[in-house]
KOLZAKOL-686932 format. One record per residue (C-alpha): x, y, z; chain; residue number from 0; residue in three letters. Coordinates in nm, 2 decimals, always signed. Example, Ala and Ser with C-alpha at 12.3 -4.5 7.8 and 13.67 -1.06 7.14 Angstrom:
BEGIN
<keke xx="+1.23" yy="-0.45" zz="+0.78" c="A" k="0" r="ALA"/>
<keke xx="+1.37" yy="-0.11" zz="+0.71" c="A" k="1" r="SER"/>
This chain:
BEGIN
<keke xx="+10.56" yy="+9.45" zz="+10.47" c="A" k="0" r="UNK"/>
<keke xx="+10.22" yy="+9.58" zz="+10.53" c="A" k="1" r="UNK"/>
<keke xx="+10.18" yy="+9.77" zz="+10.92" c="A" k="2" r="UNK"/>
<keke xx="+9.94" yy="+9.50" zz="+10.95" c="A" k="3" r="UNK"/>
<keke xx="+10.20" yy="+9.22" zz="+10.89" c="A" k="4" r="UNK"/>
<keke xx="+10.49" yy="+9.38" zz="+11.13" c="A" k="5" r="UNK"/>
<keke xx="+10.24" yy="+9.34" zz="+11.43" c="A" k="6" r="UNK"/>
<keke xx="+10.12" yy="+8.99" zz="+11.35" c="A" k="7" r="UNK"/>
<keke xx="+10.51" yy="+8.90" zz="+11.27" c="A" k="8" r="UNK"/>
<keke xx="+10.62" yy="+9.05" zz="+11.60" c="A" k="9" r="UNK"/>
<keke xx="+10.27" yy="+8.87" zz="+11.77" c="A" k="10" r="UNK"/>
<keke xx="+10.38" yy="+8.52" zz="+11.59" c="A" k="11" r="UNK"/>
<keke xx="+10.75" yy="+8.50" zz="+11.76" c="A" k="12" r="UNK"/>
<keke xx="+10.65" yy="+8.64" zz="+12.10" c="A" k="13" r="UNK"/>
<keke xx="+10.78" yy="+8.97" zz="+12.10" c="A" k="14" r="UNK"/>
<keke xx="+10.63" yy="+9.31" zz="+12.20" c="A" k="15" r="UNK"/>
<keke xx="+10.79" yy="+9.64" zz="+11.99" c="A" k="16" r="UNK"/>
<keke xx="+10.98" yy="+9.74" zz="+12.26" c="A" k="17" r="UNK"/>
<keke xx="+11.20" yy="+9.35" zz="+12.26" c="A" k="18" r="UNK"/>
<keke xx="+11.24" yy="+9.43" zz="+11.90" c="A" k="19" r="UNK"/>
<keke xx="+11.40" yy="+9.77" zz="+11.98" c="A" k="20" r="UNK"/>
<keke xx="+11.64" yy="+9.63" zz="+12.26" c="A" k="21" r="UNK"/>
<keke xx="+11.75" yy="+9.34" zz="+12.01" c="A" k="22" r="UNK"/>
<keke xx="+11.79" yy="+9.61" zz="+11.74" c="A" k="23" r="UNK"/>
<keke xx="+11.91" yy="+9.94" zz="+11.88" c="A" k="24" r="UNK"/>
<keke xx="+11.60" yy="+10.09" zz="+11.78" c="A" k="25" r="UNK"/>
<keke xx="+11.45" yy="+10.43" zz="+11.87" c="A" k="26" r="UNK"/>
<keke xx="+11.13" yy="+10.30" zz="+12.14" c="A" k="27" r="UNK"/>
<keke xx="+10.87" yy="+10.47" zz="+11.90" c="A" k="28" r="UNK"/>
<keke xx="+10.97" yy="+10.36" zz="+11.60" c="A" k="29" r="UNK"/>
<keke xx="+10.80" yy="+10.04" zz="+11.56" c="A" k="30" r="UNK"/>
<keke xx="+10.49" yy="+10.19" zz="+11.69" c="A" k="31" r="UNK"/>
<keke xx="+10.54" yy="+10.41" zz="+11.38" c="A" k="32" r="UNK"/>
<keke xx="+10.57" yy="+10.09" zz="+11.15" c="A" k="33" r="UNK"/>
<keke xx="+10.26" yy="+9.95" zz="+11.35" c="A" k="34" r="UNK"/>
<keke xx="+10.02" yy="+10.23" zz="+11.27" c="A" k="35" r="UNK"/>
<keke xx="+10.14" yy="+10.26" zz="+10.90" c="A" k="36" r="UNK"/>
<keke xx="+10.25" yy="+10.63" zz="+11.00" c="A" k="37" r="UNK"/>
<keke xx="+10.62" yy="+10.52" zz="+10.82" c="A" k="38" r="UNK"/>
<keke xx="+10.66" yy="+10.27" zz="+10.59" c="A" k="39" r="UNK"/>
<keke xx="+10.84" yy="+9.91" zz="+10.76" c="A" k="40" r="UNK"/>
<keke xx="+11.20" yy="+9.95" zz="+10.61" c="A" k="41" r="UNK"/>
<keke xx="+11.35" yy="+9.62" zz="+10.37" c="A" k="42" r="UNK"/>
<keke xx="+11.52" yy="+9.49" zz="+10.64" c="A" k="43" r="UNK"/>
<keke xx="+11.27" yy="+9.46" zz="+10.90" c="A" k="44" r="UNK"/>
<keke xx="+11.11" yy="+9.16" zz="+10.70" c="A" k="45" r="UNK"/>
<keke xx="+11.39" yy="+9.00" zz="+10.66" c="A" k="46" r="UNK"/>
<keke xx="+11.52" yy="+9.01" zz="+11.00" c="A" k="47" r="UNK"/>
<keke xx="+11.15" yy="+8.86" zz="+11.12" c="A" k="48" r="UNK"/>
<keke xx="+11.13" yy="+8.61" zz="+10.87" c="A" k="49" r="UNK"/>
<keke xx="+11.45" yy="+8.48" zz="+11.01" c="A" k="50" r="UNK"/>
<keke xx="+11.34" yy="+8.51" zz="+11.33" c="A" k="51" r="UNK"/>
<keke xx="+11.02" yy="+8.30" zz="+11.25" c="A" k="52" r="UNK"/>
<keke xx="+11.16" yy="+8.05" zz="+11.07" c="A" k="53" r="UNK"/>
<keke xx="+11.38" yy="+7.95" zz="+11.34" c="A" k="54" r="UNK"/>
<keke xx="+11.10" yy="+7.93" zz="+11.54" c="A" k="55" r="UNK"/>
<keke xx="+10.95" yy="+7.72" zz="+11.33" c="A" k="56" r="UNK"/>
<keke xx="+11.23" yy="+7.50" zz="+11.33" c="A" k="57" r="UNK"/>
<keke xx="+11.25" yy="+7.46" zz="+11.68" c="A" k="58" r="UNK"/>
<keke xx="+10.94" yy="+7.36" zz="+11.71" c="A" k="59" r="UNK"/>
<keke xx="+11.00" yy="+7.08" zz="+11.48" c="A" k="60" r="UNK"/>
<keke xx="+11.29" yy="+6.96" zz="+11.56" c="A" k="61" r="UNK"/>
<keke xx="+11.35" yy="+7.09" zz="+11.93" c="A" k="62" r="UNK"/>
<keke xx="+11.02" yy="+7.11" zz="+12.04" c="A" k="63" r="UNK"/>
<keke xx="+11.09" yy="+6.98" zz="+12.41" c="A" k="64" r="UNK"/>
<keke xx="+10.70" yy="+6.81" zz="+12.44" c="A" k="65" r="UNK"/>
<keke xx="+10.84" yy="+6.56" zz="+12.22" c="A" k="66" r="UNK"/>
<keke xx="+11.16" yy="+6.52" zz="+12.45" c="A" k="67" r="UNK"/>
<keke xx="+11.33" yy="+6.41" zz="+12.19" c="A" k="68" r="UNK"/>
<keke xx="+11.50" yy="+6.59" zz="+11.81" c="A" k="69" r="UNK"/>
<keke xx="+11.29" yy="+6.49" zz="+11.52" c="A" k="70" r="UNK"/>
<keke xx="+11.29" yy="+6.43" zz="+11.15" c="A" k="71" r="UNK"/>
């Protein structure tokens, strides 16, 4: 995962760096490290967001509450 990719991961499910540290027990300036490409994004990190997003993306589509109603 490119530096580029963390931020617009972190961007796409609504978080800022610093929810990512409280969720994870990071150090407060370590994603900024990841963000500026100063240290590379560790294996797990893209993992852990692409869960994140693809529950997102299956809220939307089945839970999304404009529809009122679960989907197929």
């Amino acid at each position: 995962m490119t530096a580029e990719e963390f931020t617009e991961a972190l961007a796409a499910i609504g978080w800022k760096q610093s929810d990512l540290c409280r969720k994870t027990g990071l150090e407060r300036n370590t994603p900024s490290r990841w963000a500026t490409g100063a240290v590379p994004v560790p294996g797990w990190v893209p993992a852990y967001l692409g869960v994140l997003l693809e529950l997102k993306r299956m809220h939307a589509k089945y839970l999304d509450p404009k529809e009122g109603k679960a989907s197929d």
